[in-house]
N, C-alpha and C positions, 0 to 999 in steps of 0.2 A: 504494500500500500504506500510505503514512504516511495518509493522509488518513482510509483504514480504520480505519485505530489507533484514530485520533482521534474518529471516531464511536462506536465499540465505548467507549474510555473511559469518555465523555459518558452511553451507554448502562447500562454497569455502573454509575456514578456515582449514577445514578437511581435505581438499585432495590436501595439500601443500607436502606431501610426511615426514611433519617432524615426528620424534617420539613421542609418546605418553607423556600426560604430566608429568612429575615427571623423566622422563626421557632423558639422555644425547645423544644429537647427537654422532656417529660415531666420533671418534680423539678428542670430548669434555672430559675438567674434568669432574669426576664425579657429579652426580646435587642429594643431599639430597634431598626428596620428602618433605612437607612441615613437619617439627618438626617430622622426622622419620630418626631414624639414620644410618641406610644403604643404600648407596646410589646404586641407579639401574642406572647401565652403560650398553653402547652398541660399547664399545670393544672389542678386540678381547678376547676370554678367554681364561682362564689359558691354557698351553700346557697339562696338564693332565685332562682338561675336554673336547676336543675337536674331542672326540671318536664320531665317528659319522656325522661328518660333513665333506663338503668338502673342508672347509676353516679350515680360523682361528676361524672361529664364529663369527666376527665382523657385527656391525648388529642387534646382537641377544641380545635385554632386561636383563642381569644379573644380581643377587645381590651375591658377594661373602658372605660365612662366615665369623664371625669373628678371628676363629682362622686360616680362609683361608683351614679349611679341606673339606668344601661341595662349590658350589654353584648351587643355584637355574636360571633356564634360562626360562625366562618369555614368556614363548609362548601366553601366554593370556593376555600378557602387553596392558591397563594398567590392576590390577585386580578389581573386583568389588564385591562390598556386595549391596543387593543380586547380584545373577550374571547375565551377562547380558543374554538376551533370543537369541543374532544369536552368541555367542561365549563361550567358557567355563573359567574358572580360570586354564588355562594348565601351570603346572610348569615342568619341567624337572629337578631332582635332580641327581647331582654328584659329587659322592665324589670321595675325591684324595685320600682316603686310602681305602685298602681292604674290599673290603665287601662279606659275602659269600652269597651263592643261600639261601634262606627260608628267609634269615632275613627281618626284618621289622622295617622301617623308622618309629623311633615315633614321633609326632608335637605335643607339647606345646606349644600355643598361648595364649599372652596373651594381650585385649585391653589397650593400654597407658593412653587414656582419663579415664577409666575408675577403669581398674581391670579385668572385665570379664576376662573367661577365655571360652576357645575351645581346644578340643582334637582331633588328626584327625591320622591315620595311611598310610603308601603306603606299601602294605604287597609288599614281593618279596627284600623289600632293596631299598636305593635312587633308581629314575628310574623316568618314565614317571609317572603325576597322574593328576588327578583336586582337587584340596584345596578349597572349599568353607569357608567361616566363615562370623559368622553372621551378622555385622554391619561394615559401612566404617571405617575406623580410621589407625593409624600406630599399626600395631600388633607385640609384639615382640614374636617371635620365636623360643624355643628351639627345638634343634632336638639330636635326639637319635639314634644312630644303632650299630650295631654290637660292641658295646663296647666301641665306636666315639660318641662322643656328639660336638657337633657346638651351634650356634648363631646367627641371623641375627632379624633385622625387614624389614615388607613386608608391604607397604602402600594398603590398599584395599579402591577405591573412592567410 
């Protein structure tokens, strides 16, 4: 019966409506994921990544770059290594600077705990993709396109 308890908790717990962990409520400061340095907010985004929506974006999982040229909008927040089997790692990439048709978003990953490293591409240019990478941890991130290079890290549980 304890054990029950303990599921059912676990269960209610989830379907509180709040966001995922590592992640800031709506109108929250931002909340650093544990010893990972870009913090994933769920404000509004920037006015030039908002192509596509019918809002401001608020709501929506982000982690800006750091030099504020790209952000990533976490459709698959929280992410996970491996990935989970009913959802995918969906990022949506956008950058505030030009990017042309053909180009190709490069990702440098690299694990913090560790070293490891991961290579991954989104041919076509920021845009929609799944990002897998191989183990949980805070991964830092470079990214490369059309000439732009950025920054972030992306916690994966």
């Amino acid at each position: 019966m304890r054990n029950l308890l303990i599921v059912v908790v676990f269960v209610l717990a989830g379907c509180t409506g709040s966001p995922p962990e590592g992640v800031a409520p709506t109108g929250s400061p931002p909340v650093k994921a544990a010893s990972c340095g870009s913090p994933v907010v769920t404000d509004a985004l920037p006015v030039w990544a908002r192509g596509g929506f019918s809002d401001d974006g608020a709501g929506a999982a982000h982690v800006l770059g750091r030099d504020g040229d790209i952000v990533a909008v976490l459709f698959g927040a929280p992410l996970t290594a491996p990935p989970s089997p009913d959802r995918g790692n969906k990022i949506l990439w956008v950058s505030r600077l030009p990017a042309q048709m053909g180009d190709t978003l490069r990702i440098s990953a690299t694990l913090a705990a560790t070293g490891e490293t991961a290579a991954r591409e989104v041919r076509g240019g920021p845009g929609p993709s799944i990002i897998d990478l191989p183990k949980p941890g805070c991964w830092h991130v470079d990214l490369a396109w059309n000439g732009h290079v950025d920054a972030m890290d992306l916690t994966y549980q």
